[in-house]
Backbone as numpy.savetxt, mean C-alpha at the origin, in Angstrom:
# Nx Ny Nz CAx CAy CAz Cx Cy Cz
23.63 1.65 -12.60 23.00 0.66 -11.75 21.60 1.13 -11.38
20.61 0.47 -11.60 19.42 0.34 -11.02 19.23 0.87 -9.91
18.15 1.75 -9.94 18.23 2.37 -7.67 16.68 0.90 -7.47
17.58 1.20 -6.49 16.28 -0.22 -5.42 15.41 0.58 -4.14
14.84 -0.25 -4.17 13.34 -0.03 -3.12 13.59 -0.97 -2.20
13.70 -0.29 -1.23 13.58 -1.60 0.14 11.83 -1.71 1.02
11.73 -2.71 0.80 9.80 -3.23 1.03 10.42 -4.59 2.34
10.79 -4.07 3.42 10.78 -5.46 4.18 9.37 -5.46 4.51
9.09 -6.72 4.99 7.47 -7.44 5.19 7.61 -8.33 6.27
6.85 -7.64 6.80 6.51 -9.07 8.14 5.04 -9.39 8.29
5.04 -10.38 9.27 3.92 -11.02 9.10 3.43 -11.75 10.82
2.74 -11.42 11.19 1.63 -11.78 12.02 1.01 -12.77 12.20
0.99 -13.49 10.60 0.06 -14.78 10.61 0.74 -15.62 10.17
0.37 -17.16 10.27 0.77 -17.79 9.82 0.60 -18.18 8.22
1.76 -18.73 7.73 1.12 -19.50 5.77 1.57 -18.17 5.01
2.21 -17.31 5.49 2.58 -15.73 4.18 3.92 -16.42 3.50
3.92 -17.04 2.43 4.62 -17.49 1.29 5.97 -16.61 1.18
6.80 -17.24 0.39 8.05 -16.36 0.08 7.17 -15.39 -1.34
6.33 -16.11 -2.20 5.59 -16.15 -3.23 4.72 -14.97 -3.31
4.31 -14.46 -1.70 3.46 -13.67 -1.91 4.22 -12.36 -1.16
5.04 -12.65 -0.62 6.01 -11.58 -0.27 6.85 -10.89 -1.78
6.78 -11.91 -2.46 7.45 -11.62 -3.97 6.36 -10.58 -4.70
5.49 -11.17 -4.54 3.76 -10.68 -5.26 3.94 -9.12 -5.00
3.97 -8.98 -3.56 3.31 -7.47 -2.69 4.78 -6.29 -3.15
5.55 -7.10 -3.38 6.58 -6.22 -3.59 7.15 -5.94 -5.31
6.14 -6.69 -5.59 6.10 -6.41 -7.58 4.96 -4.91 -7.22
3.99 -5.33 -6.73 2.67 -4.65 -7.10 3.42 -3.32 -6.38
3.86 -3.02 -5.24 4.49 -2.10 -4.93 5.58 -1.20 -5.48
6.12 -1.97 -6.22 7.48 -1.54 -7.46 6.45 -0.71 -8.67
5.26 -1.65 -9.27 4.36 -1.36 -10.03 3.94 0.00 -10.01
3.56 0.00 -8.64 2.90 1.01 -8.15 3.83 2.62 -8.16
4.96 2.45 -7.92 5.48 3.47 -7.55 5.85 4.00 -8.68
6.57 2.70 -10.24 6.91 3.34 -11.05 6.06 4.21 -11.73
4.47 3.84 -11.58 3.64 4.56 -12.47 3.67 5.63 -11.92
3.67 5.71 -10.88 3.52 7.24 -9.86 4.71 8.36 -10.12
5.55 7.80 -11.00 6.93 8.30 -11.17 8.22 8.40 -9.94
7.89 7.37 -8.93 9.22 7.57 -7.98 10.15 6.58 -8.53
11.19 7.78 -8.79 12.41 7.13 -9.46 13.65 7.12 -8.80
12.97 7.48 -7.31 14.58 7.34 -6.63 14.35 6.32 -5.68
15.53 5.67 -4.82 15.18 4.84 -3.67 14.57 5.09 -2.70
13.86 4.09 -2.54 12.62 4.45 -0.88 12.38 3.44 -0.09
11.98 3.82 0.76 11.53 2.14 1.32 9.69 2.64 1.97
9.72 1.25 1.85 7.78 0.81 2.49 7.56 0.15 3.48
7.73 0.08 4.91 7.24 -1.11 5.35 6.20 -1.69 5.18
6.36 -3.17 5.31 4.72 -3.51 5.38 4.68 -4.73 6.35
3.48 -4.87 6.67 2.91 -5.62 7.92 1.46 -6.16 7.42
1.90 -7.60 7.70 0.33 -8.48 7.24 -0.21 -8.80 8.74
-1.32 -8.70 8.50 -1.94 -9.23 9.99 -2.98 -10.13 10.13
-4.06 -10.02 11.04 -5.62 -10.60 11.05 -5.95 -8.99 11.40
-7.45 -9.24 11.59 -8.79 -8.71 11.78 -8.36 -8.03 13.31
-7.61 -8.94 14.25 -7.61 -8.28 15.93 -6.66 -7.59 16.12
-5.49 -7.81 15.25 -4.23 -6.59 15.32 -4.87 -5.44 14.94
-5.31 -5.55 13.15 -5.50 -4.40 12.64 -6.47 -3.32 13.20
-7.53 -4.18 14.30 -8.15 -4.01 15.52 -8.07 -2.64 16.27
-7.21 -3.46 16.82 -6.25 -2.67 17.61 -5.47 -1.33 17.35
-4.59 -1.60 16.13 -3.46 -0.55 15.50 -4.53 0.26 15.19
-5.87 0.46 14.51 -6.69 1.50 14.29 -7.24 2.38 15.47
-7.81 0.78 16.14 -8.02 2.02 17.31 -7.03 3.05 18.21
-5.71 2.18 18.32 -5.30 3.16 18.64 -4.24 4.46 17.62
-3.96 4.26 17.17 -3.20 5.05 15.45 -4.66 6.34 15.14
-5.91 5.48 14.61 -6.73 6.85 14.57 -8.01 6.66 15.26
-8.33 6.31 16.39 -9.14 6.12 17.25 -10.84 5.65 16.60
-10.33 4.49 16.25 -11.52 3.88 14.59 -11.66 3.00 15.73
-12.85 2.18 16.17 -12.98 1.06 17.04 -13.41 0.33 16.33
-12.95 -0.44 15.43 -13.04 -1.50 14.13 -12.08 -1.89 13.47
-12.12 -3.09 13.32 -11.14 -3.82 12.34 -11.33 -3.27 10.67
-10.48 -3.24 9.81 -10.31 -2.87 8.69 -9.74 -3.29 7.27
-9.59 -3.56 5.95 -8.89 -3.82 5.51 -7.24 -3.19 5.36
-7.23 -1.95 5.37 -5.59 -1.68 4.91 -5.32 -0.47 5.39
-4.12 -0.19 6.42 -4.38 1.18 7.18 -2.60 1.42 6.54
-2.61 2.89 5.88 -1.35 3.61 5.44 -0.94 4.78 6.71
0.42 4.81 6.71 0.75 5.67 7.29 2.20 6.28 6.93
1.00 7.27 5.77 2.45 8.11 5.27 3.51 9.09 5.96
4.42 9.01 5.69 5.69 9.77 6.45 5.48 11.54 6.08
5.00 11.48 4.96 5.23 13.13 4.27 3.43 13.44 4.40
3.54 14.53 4.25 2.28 14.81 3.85 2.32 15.70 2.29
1.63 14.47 1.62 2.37 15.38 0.07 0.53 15.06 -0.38
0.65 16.46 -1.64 -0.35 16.39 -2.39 -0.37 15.00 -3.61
-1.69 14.52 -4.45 -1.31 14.14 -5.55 -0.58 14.51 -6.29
0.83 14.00 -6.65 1.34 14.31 -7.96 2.97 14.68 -7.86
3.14 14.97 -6.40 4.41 15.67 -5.33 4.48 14.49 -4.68
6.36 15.04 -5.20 6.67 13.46 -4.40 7.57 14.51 -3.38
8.37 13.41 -2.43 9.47 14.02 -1.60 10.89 14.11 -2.45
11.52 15.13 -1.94 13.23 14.65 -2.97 13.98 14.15 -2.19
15.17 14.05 -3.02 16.26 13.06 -2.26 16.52 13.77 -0.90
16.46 14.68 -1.06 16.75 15.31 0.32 16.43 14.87 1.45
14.71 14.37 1.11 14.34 13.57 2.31 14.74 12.24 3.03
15.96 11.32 1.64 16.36 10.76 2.28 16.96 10.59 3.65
16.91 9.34 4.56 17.85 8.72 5.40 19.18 8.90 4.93
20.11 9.83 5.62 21.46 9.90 5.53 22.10 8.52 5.78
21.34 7.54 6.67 22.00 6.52 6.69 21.93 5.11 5.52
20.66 5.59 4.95 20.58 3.73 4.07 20.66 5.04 2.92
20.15 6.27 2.50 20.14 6.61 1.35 18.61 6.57 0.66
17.59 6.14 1.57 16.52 5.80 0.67 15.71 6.67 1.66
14.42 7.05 0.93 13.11 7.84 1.09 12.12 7.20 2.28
11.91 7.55 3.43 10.87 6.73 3.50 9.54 7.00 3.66
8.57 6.10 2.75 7.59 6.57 2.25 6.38 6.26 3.31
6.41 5.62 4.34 5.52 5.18 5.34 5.59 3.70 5.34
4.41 3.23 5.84 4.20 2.20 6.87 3.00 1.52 5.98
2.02 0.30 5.80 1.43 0.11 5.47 0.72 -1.45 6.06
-0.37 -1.44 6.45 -0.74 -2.75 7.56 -2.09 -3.35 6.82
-1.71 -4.98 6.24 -2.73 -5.85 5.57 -3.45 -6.03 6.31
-4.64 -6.53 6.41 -5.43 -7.62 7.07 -5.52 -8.92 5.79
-4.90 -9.72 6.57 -5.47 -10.92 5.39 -6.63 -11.57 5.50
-7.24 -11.59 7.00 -8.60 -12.02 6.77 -9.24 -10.81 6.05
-9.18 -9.63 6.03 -10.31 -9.00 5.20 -10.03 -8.89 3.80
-8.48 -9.40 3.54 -8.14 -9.48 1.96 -9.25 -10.76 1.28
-9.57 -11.99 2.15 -10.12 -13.10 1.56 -11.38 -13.09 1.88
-12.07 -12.46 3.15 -13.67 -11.72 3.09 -13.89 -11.24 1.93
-13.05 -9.82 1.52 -13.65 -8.89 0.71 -13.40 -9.45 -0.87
-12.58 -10.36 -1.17 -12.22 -10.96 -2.43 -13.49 -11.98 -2.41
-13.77 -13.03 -1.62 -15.27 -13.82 -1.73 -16.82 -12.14 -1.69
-16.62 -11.95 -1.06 -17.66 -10.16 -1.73 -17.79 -9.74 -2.92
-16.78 -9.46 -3.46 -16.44 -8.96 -4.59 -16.08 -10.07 -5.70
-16.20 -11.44 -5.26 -16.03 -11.89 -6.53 -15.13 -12.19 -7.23
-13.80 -12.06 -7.06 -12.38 -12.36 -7.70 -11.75 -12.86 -6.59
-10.22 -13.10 -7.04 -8.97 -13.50 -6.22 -8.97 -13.35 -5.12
-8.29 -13.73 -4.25 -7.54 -12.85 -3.41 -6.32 -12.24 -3.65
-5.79 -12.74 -4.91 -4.41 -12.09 -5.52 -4.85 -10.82 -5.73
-6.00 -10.79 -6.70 -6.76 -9.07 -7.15 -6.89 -8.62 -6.03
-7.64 -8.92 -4.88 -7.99 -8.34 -3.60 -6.98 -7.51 -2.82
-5.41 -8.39 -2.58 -4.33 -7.92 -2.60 -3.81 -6.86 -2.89
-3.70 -7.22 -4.17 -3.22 -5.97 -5.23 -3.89 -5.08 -5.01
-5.11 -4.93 -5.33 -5.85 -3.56 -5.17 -5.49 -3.07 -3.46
-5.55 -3.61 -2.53 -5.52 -3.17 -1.28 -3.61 -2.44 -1.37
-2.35 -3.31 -1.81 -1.23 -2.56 -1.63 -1.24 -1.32 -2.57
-1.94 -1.52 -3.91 -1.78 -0.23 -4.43 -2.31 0.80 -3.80
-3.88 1.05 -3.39 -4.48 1.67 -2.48 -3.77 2.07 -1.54
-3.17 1.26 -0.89 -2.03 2.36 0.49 -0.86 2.80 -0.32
-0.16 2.20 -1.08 0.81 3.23 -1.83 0.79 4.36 -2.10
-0.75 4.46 -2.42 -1.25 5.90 -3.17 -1.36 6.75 -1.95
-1.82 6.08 -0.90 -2.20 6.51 0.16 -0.40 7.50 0.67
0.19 6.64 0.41 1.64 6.88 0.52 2.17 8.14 0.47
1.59 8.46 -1.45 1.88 9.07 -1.66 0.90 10.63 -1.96
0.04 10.43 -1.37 -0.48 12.09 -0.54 -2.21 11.81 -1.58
-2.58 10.89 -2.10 -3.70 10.25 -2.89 -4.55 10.49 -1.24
-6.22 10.39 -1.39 -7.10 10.65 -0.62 -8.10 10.29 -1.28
-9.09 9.67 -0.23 -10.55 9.54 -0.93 -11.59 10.05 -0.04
-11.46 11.32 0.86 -12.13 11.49 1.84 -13.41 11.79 1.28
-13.52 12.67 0.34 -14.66 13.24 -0.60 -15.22 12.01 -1.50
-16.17 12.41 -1.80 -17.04 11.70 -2.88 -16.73 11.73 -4.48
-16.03 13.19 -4.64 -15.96 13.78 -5.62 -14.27 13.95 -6.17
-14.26 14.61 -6.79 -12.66 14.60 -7.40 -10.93 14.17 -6.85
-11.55 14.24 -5.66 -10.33 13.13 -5.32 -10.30 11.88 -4.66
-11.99 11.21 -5.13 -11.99 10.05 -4.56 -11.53 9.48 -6.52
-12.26 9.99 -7.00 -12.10 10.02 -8.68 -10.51 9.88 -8.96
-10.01 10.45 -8.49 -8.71 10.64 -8.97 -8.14 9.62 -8.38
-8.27 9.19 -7.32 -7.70 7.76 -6.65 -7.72 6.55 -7.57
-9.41 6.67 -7.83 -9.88 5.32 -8.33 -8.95 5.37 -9.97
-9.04 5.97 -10.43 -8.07 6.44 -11.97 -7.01 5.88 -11.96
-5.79 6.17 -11.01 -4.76 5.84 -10.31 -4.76 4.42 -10.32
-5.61 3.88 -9.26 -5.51 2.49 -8.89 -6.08 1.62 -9.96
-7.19 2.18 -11.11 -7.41 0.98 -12.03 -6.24 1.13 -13.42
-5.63 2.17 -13.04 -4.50 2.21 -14.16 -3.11 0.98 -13.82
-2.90 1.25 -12.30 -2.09 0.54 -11.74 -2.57 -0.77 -11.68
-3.75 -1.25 -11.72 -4.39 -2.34 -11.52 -4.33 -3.20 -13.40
-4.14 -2.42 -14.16 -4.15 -2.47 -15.44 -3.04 -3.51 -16.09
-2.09 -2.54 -15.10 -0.52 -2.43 -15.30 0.21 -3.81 -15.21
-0.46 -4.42 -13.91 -0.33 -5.79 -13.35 -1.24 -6.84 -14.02
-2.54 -6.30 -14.98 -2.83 -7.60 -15.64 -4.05 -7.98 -14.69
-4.43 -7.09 -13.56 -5.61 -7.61 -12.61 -6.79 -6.77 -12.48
-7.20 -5.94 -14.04 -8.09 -5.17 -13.74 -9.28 -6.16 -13.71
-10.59 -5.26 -13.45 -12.29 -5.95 -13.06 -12.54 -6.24 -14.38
């Protein structure tokens, strides 16, 4: 039998589709298989506006600005290291990999910016915290902002939504 990923999703705003709850949780499946997690985990995720995500930054990492996509991984793992089963929840059996918070107004700002979808906009933003998830960083300029971007246009590939 197949191991499963549990991705519940909530939502803040109004109009979040069954469709696009389907979407965020492909690109997230996407995401993980390339990364190689092959055991069960779970993700929360949380869509919002511009005044939650507001908020949750300022207070989570004391950012006084709204944002597109704030991760909050459970482990602190390098690229490439995942957690083992061990780390599972004795109670559901699954990993959990953190927390992850949309803005959908800045998904459809930054998609009219940039020029494509907001489906692409999406996508790139859940893969981006996945990675984030999973111990990925872009604090630097240099080799591990590189290594992110690698990551995410491979994963971005994967789904059929590269630039």
């Amino acid at each position: 039998m197949a191991k499963r990923h549990y991705i519940p999703i909530t939502s803040d705003v109004l109009g979040v589709s069954d469709s696009k709850c389907a979407f965020i949780r492909k690109v997230i499946r996407t995401a993980l298989a390339a990364e190689g997690v092959d055991f069960p985990c779970e993700i929360d995720v949380r869509l919002t506006d511009d005044e939650t995500i507001h908020e949750i930054n300022r207070e989570m990492r004391e950012v006084d600005r709204a944002t597109d996509v704030l991760s909050f991984p459970m482990f602190e793992l390098t690229p490439g290291e995942l957690p083992g089963e061990e780390d599972a929840d004795p109670g559901t059996g699954l990993v959990p990999l953190g927390d992850m918070v949309i803005s959908l107004e800045h998904v459809a700002a930054q998609a009219k910016e940039y020029g494509h979808s907001n489906r692409r906009e999406l996508a790139y933003l859940v893969t981006h915290s996945v990675l984030h998830l999973l111990g990925y960083d872009h604090l630097d300029e240099g080799p591990m902002k590189a290594q992110m971007r690698e990551h995410e246009e491979a994963i971005m590939k994967l789904l059929e939504l590269e630039r």
